[in-house]
C-alpha positions as CSV (number, residue, x, y, z in Angstrom):
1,X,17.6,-3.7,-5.2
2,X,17.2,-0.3,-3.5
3,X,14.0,-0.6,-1.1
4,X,12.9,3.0,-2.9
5,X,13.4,1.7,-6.7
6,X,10.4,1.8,-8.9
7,X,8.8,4.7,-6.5
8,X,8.7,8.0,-6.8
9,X,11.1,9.5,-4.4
10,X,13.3,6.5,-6.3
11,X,12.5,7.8,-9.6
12,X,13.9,11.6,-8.8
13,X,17.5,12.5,-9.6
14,X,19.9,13.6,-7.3
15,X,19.3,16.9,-7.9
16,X,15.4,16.9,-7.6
17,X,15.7,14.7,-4.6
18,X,17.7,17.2,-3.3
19,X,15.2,20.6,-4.5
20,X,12.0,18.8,-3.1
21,X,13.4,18.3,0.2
22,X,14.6,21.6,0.5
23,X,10.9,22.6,-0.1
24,X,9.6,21.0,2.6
25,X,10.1,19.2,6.3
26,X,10.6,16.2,8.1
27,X,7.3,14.7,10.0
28,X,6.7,11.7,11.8
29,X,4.1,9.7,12.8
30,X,2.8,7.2,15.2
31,X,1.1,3.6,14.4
32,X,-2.4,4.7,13.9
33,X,-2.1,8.1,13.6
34,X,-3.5,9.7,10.2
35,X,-1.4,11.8,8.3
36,X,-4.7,12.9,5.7
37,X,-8.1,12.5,6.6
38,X,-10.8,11.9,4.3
39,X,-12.7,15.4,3.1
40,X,-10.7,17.8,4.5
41,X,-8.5,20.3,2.4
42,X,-5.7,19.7,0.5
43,X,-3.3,21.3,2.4
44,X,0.2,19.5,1.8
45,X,1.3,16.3,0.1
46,X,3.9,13.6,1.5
47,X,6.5,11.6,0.8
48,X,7.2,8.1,2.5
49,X,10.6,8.1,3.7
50,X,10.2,5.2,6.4
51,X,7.5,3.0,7.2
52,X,4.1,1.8,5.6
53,X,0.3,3.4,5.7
54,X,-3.2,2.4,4.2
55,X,-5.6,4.2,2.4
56,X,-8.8,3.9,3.5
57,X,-12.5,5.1,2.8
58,X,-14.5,5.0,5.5
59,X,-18.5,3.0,4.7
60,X,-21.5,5.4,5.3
61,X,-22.4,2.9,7.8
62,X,-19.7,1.7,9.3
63,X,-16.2,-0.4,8.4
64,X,-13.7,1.3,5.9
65,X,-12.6,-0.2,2.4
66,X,-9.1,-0.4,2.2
67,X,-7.3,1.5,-0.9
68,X,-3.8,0.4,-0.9
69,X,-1.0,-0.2,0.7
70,X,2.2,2.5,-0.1
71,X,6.0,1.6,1.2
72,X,9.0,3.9,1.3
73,X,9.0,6.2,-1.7
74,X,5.6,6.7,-2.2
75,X,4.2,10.0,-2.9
76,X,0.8,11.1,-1.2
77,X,-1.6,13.4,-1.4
78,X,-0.6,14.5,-5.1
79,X,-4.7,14.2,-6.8
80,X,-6.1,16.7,-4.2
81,X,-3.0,19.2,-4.4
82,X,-3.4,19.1,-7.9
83,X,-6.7,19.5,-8.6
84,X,-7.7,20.9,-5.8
85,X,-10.6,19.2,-4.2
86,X,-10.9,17.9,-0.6
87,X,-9.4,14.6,0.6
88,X,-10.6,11.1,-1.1
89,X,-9.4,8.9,1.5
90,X,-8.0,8.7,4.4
91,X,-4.4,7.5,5.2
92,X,-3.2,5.7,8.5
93,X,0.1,4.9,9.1
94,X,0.2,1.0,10.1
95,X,3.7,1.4,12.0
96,X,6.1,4.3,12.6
97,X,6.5,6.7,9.6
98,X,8.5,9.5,8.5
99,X,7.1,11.5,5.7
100,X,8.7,14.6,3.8
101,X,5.9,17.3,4.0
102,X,5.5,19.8,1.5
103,X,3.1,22.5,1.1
104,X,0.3,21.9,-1.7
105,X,1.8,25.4,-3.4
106,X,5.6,24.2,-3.4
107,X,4.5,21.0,-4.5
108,X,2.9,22.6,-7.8
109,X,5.9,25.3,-7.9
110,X,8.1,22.3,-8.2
111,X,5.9,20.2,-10.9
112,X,6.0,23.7,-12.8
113,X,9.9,23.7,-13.3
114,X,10.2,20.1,-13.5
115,X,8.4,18.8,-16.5
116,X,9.6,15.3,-16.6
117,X,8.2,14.7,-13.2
118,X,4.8,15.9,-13.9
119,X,5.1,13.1,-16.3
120,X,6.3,10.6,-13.4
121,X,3.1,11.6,-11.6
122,X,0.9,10.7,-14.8
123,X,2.6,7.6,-15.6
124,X,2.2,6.4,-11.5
125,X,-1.3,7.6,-11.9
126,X,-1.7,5.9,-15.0
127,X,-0.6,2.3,-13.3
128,X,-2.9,3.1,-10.3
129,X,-6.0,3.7,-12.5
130,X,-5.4,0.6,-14.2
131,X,-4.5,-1.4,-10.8
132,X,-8.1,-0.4,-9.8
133,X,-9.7,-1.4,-12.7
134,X,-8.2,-4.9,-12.5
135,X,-9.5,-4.5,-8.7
136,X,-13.2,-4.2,-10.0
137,X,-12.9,-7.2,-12.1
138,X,-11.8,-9.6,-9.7
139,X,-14.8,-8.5,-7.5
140,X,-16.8,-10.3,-10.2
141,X,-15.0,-13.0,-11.4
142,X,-13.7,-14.7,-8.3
143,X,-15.0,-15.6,-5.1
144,X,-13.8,-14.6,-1.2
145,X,-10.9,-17.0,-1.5
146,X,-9.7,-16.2,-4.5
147,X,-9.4,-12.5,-4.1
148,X,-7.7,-13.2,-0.5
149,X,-5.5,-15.7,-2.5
150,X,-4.9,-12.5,-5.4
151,X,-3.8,-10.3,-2.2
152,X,-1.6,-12.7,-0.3
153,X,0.7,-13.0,-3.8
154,X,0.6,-8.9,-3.9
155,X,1.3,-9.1,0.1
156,X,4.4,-11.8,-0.8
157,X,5.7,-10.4,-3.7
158,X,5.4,-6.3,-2.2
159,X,6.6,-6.7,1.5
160,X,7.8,-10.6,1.4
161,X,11.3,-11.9,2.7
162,X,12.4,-15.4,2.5
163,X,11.5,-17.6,5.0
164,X,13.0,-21.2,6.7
165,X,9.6,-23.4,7.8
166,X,12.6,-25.3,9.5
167,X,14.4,-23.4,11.2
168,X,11.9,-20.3,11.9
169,X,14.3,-18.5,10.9
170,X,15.3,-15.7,7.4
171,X,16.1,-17.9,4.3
172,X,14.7,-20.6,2.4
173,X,11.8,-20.9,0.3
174,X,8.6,-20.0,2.2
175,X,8.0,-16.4,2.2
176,X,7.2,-14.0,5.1
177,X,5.1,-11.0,4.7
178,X,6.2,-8.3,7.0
179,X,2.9,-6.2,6.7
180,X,1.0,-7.1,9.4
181,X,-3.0,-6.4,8.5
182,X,-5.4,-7.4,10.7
183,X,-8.4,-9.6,9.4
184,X,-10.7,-6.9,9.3
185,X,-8.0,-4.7,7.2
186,X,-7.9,-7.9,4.8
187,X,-11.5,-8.1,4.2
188,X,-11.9,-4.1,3.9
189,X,-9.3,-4.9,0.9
190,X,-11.2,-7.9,-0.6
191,X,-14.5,-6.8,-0.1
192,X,-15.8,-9.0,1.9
193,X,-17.1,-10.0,5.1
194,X,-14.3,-10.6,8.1
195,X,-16.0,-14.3,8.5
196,X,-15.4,-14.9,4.9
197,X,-11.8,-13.9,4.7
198,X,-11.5,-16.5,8.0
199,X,-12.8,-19.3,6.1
200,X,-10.6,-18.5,3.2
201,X,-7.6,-18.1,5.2
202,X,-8.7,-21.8,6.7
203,X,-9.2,-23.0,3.1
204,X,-5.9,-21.7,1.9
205,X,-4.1,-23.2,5.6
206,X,-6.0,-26.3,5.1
207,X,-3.7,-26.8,1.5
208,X,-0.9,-26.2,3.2
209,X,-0.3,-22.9,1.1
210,X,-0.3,-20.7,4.4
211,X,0.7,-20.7,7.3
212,X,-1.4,-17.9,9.8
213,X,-0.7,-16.8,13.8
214,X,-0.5,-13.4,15.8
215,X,0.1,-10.9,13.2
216,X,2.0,-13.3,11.4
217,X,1.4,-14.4,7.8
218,X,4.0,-17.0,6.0
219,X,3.4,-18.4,2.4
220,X,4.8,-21.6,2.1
221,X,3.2,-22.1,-1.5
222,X,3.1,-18.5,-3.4
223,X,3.3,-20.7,-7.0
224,X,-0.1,-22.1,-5.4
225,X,-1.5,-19.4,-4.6
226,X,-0.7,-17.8,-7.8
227,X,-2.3,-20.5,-9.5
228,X,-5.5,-20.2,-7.5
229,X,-5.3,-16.6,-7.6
230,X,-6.0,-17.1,-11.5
């Protein structure tokens, strides 16, 4: 499977792919370095061509809540350019990204001869809307443990790659997550504390589920953790 299917850069033809990138340029980023900031203008949108960011909104006092998590393919920036208004989150790359930038106008100028993309965009807004709802839900119906459990199986089955507990090395049936979050990044996503997403990562090593070290997450159980997840 192509590492852009099911995004939106994937979801363009030839020819659009083609038309959009003539519309805009080639950026790149640093690890750390925020492509959009939270508030500001909507000058331009983006489109992930390498790498993997967060979006974040930052806590009145303090700490950020963590949005998502977008791979290659992912478009950016597209709500603000649309409707206008400033910035709703901020987004960090979390390693070294290229991004096609386009300008806000030529983004609309190309939505306004391409139809069926606008409809892309409402579709993928569509599934985002409804993603956050189910987000809101599992803040009431399960505890620390089992929304770090609900966001291991998304980490798995979104950035995963088979794993040997044997050998330590690609292959077999545990499952490494490439995305390296910190703990903090993890709680900011959960919505809870950074000591309760530690004792839930204990809880889940404890059944053998999870295996946890230096920005490194393996799943040795992701059936488990599904289960616990609902």
């Amino acid at each position: 499977m192509s590492a852009l299917e099911g995004s939106f850069l994937g979801d363009l033809t030839p020819a659009e792919r083609e038309e959009l990138t003539a519309r805009g340029r080639v950026r790149e980023f640093d690890r750390g370095e925020s492509l959009f900031v939270e508030g500001e203008d909507p000058g331009w949108v983006a489109v992930l061509l390498q790498g993997r960011v967060k979006a974040c909104s930052y806590r009145e006092f303090g700490g950020e809540t963590l949005l998502a998590v977008r791979g290659p393919g992912a478009l950016l920036g597209e709500v603000a350019a649309i409707d206008g208004l400033p910035r709703s989150a901020t987004v960090t790359a979390l390693e070294p990204v290229r991004a096609l930038a386009v300008t806000a106008d030529e983004f609309m100028a190309f939505l306004q001869v391409h139809g069926r993309i606008s409809v892309l965009i409402m579709r993928m807004l569509c599934q985002r809307w409804r993603d956050a709802d189910r987000k809101r839900v599992e803040f009431g119906m399960f505890d620390a443990t089992g929304r770090v459990a609900q966001r291991l199986v998304e980490l798995a089955e979104r950035f995963g790659v088979p794993y040997d507990r044997r050998t330590g090395e690609a292959g077999g049936d545990s499952v490494q997550i490439t995305l390296n979050l910190s703990q903090e990044e993890l709680a900011g996503w959960v919505g809870a504390s950074r000591e309760a997403v530690s004792k839930a990562l204990r809880t889940l090593r404890r059944h053998g589920w999870i295996e946890t070290g230096r920005r490194r997450l393996i799943v040795h159980d992701l059936q488990a953790l599904r289960r616990h997840a609902r």
